[in-house]
Every structure is written in structure tokens, then in C-alpha cells.
C-alpha positions in Angstrom: 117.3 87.8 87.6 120.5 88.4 89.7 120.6 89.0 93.6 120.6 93.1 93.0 117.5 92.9 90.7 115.5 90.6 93.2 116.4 93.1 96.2 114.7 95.6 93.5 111.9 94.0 93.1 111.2 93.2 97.1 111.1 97.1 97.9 109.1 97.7 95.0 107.0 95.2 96.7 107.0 96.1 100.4 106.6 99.9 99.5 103.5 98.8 98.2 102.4 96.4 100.5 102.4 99.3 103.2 99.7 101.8 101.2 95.7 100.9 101.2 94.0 102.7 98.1 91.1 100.7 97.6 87.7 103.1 97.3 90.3 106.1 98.4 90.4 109.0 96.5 94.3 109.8 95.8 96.2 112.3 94.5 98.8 110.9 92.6 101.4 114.0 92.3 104.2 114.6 90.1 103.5 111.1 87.8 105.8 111.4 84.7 106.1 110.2 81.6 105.7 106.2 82.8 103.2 107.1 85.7 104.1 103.8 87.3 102.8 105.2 90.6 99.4 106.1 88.9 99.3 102.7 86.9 99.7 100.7 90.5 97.3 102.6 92.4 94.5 101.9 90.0 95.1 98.4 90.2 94.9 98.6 93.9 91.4 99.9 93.5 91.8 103.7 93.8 89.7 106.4 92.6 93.1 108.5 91.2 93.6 112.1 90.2 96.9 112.3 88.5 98.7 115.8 88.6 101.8 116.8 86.6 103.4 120.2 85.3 103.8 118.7 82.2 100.8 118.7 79.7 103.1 116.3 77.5 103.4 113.7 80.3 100.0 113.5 80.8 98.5 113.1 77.5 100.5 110.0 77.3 98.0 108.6 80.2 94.8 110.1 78.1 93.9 106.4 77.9 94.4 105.3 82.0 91.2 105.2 83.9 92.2 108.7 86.3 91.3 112.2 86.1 94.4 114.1 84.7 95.6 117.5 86.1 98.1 119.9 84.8 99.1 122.2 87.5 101.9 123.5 89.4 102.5 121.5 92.8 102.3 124.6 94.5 98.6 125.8 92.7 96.8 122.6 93.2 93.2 123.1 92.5 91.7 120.9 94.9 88.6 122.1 97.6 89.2 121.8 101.2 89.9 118.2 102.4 88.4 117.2 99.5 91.1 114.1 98.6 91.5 111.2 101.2 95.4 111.3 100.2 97.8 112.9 98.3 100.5 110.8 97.3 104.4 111.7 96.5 105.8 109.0 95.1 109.7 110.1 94.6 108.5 113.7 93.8 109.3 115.8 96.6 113.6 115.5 95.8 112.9 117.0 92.2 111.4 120.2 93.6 112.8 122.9 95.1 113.5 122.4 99.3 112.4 125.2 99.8 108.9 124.8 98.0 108.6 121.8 100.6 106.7 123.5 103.0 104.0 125.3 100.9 103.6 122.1 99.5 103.0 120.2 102.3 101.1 123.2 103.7 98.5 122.9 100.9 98.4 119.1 101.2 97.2 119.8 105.0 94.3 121.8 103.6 92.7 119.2 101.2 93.8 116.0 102.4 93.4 114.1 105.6 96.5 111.5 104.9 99.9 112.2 102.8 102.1 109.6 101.7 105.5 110.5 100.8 108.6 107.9 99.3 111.6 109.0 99.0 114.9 107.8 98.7 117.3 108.6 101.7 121.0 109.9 101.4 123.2 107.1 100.6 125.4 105.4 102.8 127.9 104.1 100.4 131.0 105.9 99.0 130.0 104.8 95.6 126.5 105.7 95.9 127.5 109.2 98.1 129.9 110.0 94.7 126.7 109.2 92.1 124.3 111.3 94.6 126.7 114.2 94.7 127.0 114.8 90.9 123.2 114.3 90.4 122.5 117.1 93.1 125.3 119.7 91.7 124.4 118.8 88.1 121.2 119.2 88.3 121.4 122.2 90.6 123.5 123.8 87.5 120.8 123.7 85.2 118.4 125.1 88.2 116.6 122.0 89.0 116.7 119.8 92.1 118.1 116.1 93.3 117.6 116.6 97.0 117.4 113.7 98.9 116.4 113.9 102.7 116.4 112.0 105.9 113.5 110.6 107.2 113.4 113.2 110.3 112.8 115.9 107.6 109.8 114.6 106.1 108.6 113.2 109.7 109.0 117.1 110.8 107.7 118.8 107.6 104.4 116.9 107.8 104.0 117.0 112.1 104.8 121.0 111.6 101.2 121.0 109.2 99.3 119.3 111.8 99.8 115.3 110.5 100.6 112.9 113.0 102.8 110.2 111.7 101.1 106.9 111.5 104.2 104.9 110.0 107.7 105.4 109.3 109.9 102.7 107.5 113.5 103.0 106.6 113.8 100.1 103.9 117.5 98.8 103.2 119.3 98.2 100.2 121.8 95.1 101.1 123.7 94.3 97.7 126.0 96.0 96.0 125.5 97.5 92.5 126.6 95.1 90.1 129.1 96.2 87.7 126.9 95.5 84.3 124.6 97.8 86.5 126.8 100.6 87.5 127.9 100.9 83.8 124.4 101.4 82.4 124.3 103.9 85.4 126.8 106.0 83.9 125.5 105.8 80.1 121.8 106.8 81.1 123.8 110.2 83.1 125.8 111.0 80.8 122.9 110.6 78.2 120.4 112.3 80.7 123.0 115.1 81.6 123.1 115.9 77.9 119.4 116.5 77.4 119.2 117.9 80.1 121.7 120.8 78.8 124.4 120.1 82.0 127.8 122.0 81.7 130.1 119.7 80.0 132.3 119.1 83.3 129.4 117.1 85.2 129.2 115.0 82.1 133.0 113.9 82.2 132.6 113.3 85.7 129.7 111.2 85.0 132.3 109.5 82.4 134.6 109.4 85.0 132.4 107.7 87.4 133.9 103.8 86.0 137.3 104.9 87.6 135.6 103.8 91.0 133.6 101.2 90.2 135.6 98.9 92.8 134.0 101.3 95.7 131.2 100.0 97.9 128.2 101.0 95.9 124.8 100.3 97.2 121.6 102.4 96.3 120.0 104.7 99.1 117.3 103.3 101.1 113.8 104.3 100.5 111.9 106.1 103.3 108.2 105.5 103.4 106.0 108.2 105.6 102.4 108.0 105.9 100.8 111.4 107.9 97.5 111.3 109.2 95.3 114.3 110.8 93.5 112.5 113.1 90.1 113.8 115.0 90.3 114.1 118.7 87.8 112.6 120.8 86.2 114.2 123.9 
């Protein structure tokens, strides 16, 4: 495992170290095909309802120990403050920014906590060049790669009534090795193609090696945790 890899694995690892699930009732939205995020939270002793858009996503977790949703984000079919958290684990840049606030809006009505992670807007010219196509290729094909700062979420949740209880900005320090930026560019180009991009985002995905001397480090991840919390008189 190479310096890049073991950065990798230390965020995966302090992103988790930051959220308590055990005996909480989460919602785990927008898991995917892999439902990683589900997966972990069930080994850190949570009660988990996983919700996707996808029926075909979640029939691949028929056999994980969660109650399994297929909704729209926006039409979640929860009671009021039924959940102890809803949980956005690097959902919230696929979807729409302008879906952001209903979403969040709903969230306030059956959940006392939200958890959002999310990568930041990268600081590298490399990684800047790799975010831009991702956003305007995707945006071709009417989808979303939006990434935020951390004063957007921090706003988006304090506007529903959440005070924020922490706020972590967690670095990337090593550049992207080259063996790494290379797969990069295979999986986008491969993705762009299923995906049905224009041609023209797929060359500059080809393209993409021509700069693979820039200063290329991934975005950091931003880790917010709202709470409503009860005032005392």
C-alpha cells in the first residue's frame, strides 16, 4: 500500500470515527449499488433504513440486515421525527442543487440529527480540471456533480432549524499517483460512455493524461453533523 492509498484509508477512518450509530435509528440515503455506507453503519450497531431511487440497487442488499426503501429523496415516507438521523453519505452532489433545500427541509421534519459528507471543491489544478469535466459532463446528460463548500451545507441545515454540532474539513496531502490518475481516466471515459455523454467530454477525459505532470490532489471531505436541540427554561 503506497503513501496515496494509506492517506485513503485514514479519512475513510476518521470520517467514521466522528459518527455514533449504535442503538440509533438512521437513515442511510442514496446507498448504491455497493451500499458501503449502509454495510458500516450496521457494523457500528445501527438500526438502518436504507433508501434509494433505484429498485435494482437495492435488491442487491435483500440479504443486509436493514429495511430497504425505494423512494425519491424528495418523497421520503418517514412520520414526523420519527428517525434519530438521516445520513448523506456523498449523496447530496449527485442531486440537483436546487432539490437541496426541500431535501434538507424534509430531513428537519423527521429527524432530530443529519449527517452530511461531502467532498469539497478541489484545490489542485489537476484535481480543479478532473472536477470540471465531471460537473459539465454530467450536467449534459441532466444529472449532477456539484460539489460545495462547507459554509453551504453549514447554512442549508442552520436555515431548517439544525444547529451545527461539528464541522471538519479533512485534507488530502499526497498527490495522485500516476498509476492512479491513469485508472482515473479509464473508469471516465468508461463511466462517460454508459452514461451516454456527448462524445467531446469523453476525449477530454482521454485527454486528461496530457496534464498528468499538474499538481493533482483529491478534494477534501467535509463532514457536518446538525442537531435540533431542545431549549431549556
Amino acid at each position: 500500500m503506497n503513501r496515496f492509498e494509506q492517506e485513503q484509508e485514514t479519512i475513510r477512518n476518521i470520517i467514521w470515527s466522528l459518527i455514533n450509530a449504535e442503538n440509533l435509528l438512521i437513515c442511510d440515503v442514496g446507498v448504491g449499488e455497493n451500499a458501503r455506507s449502509t454495510k458500516t453503519l450496521i457494523e457500528k450497531g445501527a438500526h438502518v433504513v436504507a433508501v434509494d431511487i433505484s429498485s435494482k440497487a437495492l435488491k442487491k442488499l435483500k440479504d443486509i440486515d436493514a429495511a430497504l426503501v425505494c423512494c425519491n429523496i424528495v418523497e421520503m415516507p418517514f412520520k414526523s421525527e420519527i428517525l434519530d438521523v438521516i445520513f448523506f453519505y456523498y449523496t447530496l452532489h449527485e442531486i440537483n442543487p436546487s432539490l437541496h433545500d426541500v431535501i434538507v427541509s424534509q430531513a428537519a421534519l423527521t429527524s432530530s440529527q443529519v449527517i452530511i459528507v461531502e467532498p469539497a471543491p478541489g484545490d489542485t489544478p489537476g484535481y480543479k480540471r478532473y472536477e470540471e469535466l465531471w460537473r459539465e459532463a454530467m450536467h449534459a446528460v441532466k444529472k449532477f456533480e456539484d460539489y460545495q463548500s462547507p459554509s453551504y451545507w453549514e447554512k442549508l441545515l442552520q436555515t431548517h432549524g439544525f444547529t451545527i454540532t461539528l464541522s471538519e474539513r479533512i485534507e488530502h496531502s499526497q498527490q495522485v499517483p500516476l498509476e492512479t490518475r491513469e485508472e482515473l481516466i479509464k473508469f471516465t471515459s468508461g463511466w462517460f460512455k454508459e452514461e451516454g455523454v456527448p462524445d467531446k467530454y469523453i476525449s477530454r477525459a482521454q485527454n486528461l493524461i496530457k496534464y498528468a505532470g499538474e499538481d493533482m490532489k483529491l478534494s477534501d471531505i467535509t463532514i457536518i453533523m446538525g442537531e435540533k436541540i431542545a431549549c431549556g427554561y
